[in-house]
Backbone atoms as SQL, in Angstrom:
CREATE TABLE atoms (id INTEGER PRIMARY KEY, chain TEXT, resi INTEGER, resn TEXT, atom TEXT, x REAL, y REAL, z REAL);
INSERT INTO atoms VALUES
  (1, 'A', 1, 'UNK', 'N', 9.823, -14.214, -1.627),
  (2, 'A', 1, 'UNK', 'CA', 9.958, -12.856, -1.124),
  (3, 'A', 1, 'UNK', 'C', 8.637, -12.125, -1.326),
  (4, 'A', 2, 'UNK', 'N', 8.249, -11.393, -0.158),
  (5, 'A', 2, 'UNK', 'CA', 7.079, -10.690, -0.303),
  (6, 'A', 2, 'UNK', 'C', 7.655, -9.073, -0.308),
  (7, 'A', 3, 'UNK', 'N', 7.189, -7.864, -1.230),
  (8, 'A', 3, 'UNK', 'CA', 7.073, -6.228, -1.310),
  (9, 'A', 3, 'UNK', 'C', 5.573, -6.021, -0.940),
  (10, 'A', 4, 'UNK', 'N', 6.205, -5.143, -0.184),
  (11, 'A', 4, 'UNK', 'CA', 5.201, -3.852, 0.142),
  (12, 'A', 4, 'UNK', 'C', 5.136, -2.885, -0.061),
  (13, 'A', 5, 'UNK', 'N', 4.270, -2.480, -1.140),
  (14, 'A', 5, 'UNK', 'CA', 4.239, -1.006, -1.539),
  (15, 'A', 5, 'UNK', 'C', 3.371, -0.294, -1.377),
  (16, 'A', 6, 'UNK', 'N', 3.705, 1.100, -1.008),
  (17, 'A', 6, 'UNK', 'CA', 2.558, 2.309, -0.885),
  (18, 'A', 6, 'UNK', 'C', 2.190, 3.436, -1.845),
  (19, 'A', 7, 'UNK', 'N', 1.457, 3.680, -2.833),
  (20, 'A', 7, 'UNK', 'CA', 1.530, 4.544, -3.348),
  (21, 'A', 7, 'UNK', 'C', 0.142, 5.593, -2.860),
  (22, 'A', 8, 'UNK', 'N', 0.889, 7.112, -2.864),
  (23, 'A', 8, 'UNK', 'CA', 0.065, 8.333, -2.132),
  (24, 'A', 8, 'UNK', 'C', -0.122, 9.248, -3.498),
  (25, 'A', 9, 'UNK', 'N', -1.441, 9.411, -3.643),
  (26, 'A', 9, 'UNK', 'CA', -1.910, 10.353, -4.773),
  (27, 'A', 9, 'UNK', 'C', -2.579, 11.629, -4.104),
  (28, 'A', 10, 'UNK', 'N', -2.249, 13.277, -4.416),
  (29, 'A', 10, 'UNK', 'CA', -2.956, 14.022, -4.061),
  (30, 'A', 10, 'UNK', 'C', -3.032, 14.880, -5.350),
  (31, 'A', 11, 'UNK', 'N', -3.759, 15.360, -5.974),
  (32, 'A', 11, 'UNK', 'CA', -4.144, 16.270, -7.085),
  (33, 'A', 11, 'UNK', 'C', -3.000, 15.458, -7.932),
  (34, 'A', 12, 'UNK', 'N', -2.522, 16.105, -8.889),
  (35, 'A', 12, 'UNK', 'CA', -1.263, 15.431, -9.964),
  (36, 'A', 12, 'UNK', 'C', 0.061, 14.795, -9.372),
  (37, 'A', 13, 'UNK', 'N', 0.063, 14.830, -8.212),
  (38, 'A', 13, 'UNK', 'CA', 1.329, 14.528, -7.486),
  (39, 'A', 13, 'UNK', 'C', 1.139, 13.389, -7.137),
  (40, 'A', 14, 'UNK', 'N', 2.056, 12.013, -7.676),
  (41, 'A', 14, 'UNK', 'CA', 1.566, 10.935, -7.019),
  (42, 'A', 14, 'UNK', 'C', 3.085, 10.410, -6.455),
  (43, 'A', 15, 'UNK', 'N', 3.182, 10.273, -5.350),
  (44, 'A', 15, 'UNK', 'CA', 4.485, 9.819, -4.734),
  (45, 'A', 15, 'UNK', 'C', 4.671, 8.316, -4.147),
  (46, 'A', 16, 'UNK', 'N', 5.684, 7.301, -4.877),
  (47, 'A', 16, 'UNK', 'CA', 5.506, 5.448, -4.492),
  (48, 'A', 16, 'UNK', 'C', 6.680, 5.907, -3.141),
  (49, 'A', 17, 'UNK', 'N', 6.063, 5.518, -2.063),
  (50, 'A', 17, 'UNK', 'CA', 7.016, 5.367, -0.651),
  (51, 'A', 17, 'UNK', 'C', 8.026, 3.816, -0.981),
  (52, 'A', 18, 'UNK', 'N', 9.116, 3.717, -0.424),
  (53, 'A', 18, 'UNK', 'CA', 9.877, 3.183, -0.391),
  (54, 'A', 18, 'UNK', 'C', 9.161, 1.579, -0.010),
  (55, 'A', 19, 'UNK', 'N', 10.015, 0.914, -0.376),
  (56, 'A', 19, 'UNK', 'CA', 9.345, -0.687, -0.513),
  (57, 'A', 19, 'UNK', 'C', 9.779, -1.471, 0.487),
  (58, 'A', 20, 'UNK', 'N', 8.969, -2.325, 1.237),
  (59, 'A', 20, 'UNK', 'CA', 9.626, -2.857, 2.378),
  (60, 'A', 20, 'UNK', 'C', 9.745, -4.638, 1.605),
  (61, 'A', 21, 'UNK', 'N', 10.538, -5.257, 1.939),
  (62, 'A', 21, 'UNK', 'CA', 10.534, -6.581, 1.533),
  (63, 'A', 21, 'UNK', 'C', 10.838, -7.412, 2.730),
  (64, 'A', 22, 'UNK', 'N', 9.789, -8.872, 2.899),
  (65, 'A', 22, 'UNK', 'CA', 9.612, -9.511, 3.549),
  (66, 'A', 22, 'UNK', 'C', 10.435, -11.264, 2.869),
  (67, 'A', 23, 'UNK', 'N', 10.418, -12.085, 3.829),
  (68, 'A', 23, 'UNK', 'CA', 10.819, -13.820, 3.852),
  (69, 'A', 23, 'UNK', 'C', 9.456, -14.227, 4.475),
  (70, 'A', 24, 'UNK', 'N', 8.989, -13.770, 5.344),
  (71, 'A', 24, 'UNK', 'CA', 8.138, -14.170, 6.191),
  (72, 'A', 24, 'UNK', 'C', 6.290, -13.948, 5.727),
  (73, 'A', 25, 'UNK', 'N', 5.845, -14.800, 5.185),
  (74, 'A', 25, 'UNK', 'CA', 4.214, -14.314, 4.909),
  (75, 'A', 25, 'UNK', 'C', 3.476, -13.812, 5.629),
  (76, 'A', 26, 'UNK', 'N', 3.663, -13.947, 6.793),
  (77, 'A', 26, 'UNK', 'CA', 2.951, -13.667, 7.349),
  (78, 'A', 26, 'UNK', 'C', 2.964, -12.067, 8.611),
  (79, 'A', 27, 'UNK', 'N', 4.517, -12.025, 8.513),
  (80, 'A', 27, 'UNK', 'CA', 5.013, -10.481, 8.669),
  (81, 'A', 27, 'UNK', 'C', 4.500, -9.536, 7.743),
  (82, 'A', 28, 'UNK', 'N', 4.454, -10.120, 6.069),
  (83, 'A', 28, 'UNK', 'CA', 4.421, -9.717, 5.483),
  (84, 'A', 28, 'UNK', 'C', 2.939, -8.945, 5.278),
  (85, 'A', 29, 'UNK', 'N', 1.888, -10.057, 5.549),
  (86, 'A', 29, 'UNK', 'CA', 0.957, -9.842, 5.626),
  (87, 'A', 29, 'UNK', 'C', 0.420, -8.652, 6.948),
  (88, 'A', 30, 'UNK', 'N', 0.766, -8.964, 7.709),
  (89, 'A', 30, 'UNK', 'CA', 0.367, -8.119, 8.982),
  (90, 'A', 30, 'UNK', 'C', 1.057, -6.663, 8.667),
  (91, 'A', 31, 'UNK', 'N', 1.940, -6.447, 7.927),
  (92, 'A', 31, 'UNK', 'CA', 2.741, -5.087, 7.782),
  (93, 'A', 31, 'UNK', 'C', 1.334, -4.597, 5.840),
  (94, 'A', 32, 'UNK', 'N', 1.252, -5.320, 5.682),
  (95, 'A', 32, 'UNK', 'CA', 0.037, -4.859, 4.414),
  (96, 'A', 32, 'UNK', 'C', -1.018, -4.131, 5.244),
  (97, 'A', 33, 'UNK', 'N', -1.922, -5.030, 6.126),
  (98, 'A', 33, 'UNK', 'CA', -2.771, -4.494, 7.145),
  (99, 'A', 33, 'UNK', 'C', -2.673, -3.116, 7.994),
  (100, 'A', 34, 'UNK', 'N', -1.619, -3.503, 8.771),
  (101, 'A', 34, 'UNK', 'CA', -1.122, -2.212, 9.103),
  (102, 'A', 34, 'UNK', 'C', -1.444, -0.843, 8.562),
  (103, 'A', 35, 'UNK', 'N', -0.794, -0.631, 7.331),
  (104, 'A', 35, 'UNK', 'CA', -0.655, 0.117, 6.017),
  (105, 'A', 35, 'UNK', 'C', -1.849, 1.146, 6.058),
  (106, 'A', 36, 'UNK', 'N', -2.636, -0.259, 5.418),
  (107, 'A', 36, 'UNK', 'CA', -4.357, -0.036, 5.014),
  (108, 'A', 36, 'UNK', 'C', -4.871, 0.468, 6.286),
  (109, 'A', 37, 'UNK', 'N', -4.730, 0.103, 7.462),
  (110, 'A', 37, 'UNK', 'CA', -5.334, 0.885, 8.904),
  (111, 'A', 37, 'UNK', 'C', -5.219, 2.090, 8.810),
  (112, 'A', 38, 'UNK', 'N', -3.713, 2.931, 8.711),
  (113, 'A', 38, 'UNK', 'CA', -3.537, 4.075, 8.362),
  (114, 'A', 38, 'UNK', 'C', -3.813, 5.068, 7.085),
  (115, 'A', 39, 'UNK', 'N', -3.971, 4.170, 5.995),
  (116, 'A', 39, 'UNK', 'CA', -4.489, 4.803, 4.549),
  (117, 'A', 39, 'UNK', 'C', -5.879, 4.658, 4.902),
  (118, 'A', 40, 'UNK', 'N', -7.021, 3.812, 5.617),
  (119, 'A', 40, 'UNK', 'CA', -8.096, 4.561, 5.859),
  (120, 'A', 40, 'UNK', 'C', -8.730, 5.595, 6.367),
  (121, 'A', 41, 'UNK', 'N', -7.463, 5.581, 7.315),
  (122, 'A', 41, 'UNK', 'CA', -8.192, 7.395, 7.886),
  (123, 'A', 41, 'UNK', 'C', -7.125, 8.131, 7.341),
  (124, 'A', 42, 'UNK', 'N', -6.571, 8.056, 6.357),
  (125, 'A', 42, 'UNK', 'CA', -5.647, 9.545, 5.794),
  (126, 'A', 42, 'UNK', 'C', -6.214, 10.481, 5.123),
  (127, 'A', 43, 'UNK', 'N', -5.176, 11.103, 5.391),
  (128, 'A', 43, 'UNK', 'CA', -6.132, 12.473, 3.794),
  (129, 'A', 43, 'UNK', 'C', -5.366, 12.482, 2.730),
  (130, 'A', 44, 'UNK', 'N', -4.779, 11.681, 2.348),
  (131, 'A', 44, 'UNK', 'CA', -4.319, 11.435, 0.975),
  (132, 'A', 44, 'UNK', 'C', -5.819, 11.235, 0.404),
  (133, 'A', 45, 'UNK', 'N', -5.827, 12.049, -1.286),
  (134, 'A', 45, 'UNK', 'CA', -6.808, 11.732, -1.690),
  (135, 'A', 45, 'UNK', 'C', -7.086, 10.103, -2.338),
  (136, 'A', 46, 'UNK', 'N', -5.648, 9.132, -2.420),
  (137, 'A', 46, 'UNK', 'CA', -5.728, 8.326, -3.216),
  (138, 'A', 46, 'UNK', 'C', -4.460, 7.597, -2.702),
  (139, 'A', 47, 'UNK', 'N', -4.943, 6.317, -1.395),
  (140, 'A', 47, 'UNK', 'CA', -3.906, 5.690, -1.073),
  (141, 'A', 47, 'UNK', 'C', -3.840, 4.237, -1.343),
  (142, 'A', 48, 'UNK', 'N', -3.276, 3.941, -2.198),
  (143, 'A', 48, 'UNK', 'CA', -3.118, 3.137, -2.699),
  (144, 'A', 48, 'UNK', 'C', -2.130, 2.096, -1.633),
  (145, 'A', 49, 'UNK', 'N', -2.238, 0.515, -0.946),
  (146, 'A', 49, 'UNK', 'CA', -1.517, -0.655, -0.379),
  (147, 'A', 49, 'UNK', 'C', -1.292, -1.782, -1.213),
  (148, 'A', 50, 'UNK', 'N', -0.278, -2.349, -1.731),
  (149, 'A', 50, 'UNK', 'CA', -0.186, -3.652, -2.383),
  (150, 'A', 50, 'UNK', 'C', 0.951, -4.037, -2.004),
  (151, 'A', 51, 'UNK', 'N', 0.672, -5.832, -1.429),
  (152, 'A', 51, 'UNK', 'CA', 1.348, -7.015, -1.214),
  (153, 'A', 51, 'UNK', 'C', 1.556, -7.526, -2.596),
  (154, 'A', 52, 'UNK', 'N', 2.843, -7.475, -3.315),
  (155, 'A', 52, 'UNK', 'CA', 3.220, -8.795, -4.298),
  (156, 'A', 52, 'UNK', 'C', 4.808, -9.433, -4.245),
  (157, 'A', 53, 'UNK', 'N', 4.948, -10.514, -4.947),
  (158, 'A', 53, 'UNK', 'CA', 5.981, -11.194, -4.736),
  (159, 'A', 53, 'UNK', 'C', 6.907, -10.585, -5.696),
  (160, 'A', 54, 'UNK', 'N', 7.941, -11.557, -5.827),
  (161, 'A', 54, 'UNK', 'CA', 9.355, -10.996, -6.663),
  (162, 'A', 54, 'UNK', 'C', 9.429, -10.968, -8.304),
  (163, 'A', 55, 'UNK', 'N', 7.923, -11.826, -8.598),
  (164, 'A', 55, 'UNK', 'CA', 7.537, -11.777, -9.516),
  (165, 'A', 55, 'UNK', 'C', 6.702, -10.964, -10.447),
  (166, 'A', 56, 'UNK', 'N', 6.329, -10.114, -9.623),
  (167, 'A', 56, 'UNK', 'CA', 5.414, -8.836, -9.490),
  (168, 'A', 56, 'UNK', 'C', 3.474, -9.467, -9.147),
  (169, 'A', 57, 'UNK', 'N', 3.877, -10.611, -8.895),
  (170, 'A', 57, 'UNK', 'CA', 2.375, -10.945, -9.075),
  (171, 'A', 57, 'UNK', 'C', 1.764, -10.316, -7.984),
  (172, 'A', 58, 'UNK', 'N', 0.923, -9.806, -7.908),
  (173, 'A', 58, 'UNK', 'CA', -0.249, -9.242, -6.982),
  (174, 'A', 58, 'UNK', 'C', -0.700, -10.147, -5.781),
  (175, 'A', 59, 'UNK', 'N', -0.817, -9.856, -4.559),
  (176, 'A', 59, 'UNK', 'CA', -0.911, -11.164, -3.557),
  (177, 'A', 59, 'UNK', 'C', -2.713, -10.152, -3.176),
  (178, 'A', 60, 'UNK', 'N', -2.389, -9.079, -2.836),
  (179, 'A', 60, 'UNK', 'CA', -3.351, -7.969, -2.211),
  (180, 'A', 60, 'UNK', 'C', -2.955, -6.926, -2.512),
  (181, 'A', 61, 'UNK', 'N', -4.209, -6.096, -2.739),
  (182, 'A', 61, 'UNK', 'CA', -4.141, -4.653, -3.018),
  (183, 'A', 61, 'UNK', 'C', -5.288, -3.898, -2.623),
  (184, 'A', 62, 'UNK', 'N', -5.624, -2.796, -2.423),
  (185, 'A', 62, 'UNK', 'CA', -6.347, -2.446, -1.354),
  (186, 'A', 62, 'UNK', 'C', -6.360, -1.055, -1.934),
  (187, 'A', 63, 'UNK', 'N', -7.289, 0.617, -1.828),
  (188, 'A', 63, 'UNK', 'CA', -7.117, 1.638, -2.140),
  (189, 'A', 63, 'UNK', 'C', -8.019, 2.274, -0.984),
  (190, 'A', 64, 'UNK', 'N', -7.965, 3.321, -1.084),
  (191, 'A', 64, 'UNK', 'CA', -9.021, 4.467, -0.503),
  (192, 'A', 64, 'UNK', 'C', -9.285, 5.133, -1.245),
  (193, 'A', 65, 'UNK', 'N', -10.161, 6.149, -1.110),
  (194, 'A', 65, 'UNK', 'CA', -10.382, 7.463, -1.811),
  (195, 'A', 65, 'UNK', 'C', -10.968, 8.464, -0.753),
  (196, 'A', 66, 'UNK', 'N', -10.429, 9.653, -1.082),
  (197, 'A', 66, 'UNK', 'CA', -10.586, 10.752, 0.650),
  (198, 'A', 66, 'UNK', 'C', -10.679, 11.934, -0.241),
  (199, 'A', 67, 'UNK', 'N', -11.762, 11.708, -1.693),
  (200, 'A', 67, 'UNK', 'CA', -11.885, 12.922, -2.278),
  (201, 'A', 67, 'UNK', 'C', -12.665, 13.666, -1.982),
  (202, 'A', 68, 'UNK', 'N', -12.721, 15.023, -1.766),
  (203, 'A', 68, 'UNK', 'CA', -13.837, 16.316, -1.114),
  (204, 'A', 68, 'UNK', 'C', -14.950, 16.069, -1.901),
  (205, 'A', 69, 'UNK', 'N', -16.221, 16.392, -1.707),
  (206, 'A', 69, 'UNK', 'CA', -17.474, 16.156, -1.705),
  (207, 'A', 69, 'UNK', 'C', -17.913, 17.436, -2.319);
């Protein structure tokens, strides 16, 4: 089993979006990508994408940062 999780950080507020779970690696994978397409151009200051299994092990993980200058 593959999870997909999103976590969105803006100032102290950090909110984990609901978890999608996959059978398929490679759904799985293409729905991680996805993710990260949209957390690069967000304005979350701190978007956090991670692929891991049922084991919690880490497959991919990925962040942004969209902090003001």
């Amino acid at each position: 089993m593959f999870i997909l999780q999103e976590i969105q950080t803006n100032g102290s507020q950090t909110a984990l979006l609901p978890a999608a779970t996959y059978t398929d690696p490679n759904e799985a994978e293409s729905n991680y990508h996805a993710r990260l397409a949209a957390a690069a151009i967000s304005s979350v200051e701190v978007h956090t994408v991670m692929l891991h299994d049922e084991h919690g092990n880490v497959i991919e993980k990925k962040f942004y940062e969209h902090l003001a200058e």
